[in-house]
C-alpha positions as CSV (number, residue, x, y, z in Angstrom):
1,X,0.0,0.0,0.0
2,X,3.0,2.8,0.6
3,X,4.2,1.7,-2.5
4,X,0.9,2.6,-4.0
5,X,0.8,5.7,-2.1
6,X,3.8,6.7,-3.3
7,X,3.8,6.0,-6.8
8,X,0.0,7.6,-7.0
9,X,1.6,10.6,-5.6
10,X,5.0,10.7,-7.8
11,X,3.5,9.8,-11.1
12,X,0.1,11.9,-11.1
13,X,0.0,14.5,-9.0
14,X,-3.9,13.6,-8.4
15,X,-5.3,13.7,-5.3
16,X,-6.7,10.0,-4.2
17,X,-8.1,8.1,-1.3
18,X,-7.1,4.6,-1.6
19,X,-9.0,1.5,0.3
20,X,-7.9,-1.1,2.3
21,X,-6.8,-4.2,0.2
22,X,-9.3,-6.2,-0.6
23,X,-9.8,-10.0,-1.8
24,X,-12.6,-10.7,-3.6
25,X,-14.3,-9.0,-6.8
26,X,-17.6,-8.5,-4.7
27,X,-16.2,-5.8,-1.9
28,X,-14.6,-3.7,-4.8
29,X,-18.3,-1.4,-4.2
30,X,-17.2,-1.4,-0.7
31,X,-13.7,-0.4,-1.1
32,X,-14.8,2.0,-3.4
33,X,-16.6,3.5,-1.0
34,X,-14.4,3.9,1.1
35,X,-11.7,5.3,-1.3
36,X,-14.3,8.1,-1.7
37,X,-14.8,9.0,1.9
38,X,-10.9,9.0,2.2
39,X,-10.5,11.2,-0.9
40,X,-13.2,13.0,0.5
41,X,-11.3,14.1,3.9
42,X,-8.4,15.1,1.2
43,X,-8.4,19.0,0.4
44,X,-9.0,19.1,-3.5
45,X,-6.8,19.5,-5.9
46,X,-3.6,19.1,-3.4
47,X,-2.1,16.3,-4.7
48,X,-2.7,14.4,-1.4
49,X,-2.9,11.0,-1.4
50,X,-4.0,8.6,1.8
51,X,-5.3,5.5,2.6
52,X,-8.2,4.5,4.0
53,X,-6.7,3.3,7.6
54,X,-4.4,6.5,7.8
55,X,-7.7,8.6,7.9
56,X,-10.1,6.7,10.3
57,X,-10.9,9.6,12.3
58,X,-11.2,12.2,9.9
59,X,-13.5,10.1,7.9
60,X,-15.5,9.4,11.1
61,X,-15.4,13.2,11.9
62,X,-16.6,14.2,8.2
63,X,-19.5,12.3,7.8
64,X,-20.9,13.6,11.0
65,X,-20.1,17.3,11.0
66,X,-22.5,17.7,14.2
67,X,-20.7,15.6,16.1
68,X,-17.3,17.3,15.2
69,X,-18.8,20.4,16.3
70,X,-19.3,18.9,19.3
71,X,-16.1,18.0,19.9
72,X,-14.5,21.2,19.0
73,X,-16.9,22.8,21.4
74,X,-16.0,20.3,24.2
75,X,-12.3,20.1,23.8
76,X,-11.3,23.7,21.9
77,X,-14.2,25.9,22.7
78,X,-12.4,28.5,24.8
79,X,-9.2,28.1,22.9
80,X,-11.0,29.6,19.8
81,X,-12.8,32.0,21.7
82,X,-9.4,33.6,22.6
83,X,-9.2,35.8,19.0
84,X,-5.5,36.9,18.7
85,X,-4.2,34.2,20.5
86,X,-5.9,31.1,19.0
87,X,-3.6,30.3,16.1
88,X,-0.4,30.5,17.9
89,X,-2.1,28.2,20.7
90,X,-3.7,25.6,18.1
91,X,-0.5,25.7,15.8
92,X,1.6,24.9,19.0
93,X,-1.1,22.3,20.0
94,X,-0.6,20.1,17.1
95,X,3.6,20.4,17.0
96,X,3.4,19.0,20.4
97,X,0.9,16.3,19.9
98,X,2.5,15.2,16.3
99,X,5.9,15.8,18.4
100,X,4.2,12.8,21.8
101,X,4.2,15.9,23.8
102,X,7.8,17.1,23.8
103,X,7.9,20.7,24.3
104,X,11.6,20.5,23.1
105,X,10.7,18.7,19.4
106,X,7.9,20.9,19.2
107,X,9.9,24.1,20.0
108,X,12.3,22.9,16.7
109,X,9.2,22.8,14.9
110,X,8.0,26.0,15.9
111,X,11.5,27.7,15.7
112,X,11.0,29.2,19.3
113,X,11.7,28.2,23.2
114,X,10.6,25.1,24.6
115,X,9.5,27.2,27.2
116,X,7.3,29.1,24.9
117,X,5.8,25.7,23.9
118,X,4.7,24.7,27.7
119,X,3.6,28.1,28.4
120,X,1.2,27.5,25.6
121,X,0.4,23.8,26.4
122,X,-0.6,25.2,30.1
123,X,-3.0,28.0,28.9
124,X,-4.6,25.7,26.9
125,X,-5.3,23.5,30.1
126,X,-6.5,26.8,31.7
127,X,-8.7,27.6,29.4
128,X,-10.1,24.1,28.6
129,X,-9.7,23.4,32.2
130,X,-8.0,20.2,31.5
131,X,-4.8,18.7,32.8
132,X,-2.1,18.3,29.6
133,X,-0.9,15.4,31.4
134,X,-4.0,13.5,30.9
135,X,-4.5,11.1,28.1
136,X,-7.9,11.7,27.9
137,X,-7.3,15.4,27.7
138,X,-4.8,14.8,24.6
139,X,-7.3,12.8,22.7
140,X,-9.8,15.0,23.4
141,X,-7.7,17.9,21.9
142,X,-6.1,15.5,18.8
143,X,-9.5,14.7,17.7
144,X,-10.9,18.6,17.9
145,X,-7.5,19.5,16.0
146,X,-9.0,16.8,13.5
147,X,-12.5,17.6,13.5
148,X,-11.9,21.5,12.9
149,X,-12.7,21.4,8.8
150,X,-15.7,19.6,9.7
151,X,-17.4,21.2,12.4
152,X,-19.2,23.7,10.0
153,X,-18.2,26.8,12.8
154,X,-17.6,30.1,11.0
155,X,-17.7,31.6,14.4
156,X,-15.8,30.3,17.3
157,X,-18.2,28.4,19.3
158,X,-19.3,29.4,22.8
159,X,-17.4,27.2,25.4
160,X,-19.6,24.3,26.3
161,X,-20.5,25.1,30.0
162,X,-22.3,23.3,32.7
163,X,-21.3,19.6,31.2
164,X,-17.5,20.1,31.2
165,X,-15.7,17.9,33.8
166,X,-12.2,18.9,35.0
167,X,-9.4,16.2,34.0
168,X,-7.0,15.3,36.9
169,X,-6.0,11.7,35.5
């Protein structure tokens, strides 16, 4: 399959969502399918190219843009609300979670202090009032990172009050 991947990508330039491999004639409707909600998570035109099992949750999120609201709300809500700071605070967010949380590999990303980095990390806890050290809290924030070009918002939604639970693990 990366050998697919990467000739797909070399040799046309198109953008494609490939399917899982499949063995018999009778799930090519299937895979089809799901080459198209792959392809469909894809930005067009960009030349991307992914496979079906790279893009579980963004195909999850896209089909259900009401749910990926949701979870922007839930996990993101107050970070958006913050105006001038949000895209320094959701561009340091996803260095450190593609970086497994190191402040220092995510600082090289972001060509700036590691401190810089956790002084980000924590006001996103503050504002989401949830613990960075939690695993809970990280998925919650991966997935809304994820589910952003789905959730529909074209304002920043209000923070989702009242049902919000504080996460100490």
């Amino acid at each position: 399959v990366r050998a697919l991947l990467a000739a797909l990508r070399e040799r046309t330039g198109a953008t494609a969502g490939v399917s899982p491999e499949f063995e018999r004639l009778s799930q090519a409707g299937r895979a089809l399918r799901l080459a198209e909600q792959t392809l469909r998570t894809l930005t067009a035109g960009s030349g991307e190219v992914a496979a079906f099992d790279d893009r579980l949750a963004q195909v999850l999120l896209s089909g259900r843009t009401d749910i990926a609201e949701r979870i922007v709300t839930v996990h993101l809500g107050p970070v958006l609300a913050t105006g001038g700071e949000r895209a320094a605070l959701l561009t340091t967010l996803r260095a450190w979670l593609d970086h497994g949380c190191s402040a220092s590999r995510a600082a090289d990303q972001l060509y700036c202090h590691r401190n810089t980095v956790l002084n980000r990390i924590g006001r996103i806890a503050e504002l989401t009032g949830r613990s960075s050290e939690s695993g809970e809290a990280r998925l919650g924030w991966a997935l809304a990172l994820r589910a952003l070009p789905y959730a529909g918002l074209t304002t920043p939604p209000e923070p989702a009050t009242g049902d919000r639970q504080t996460d100490t693990s």
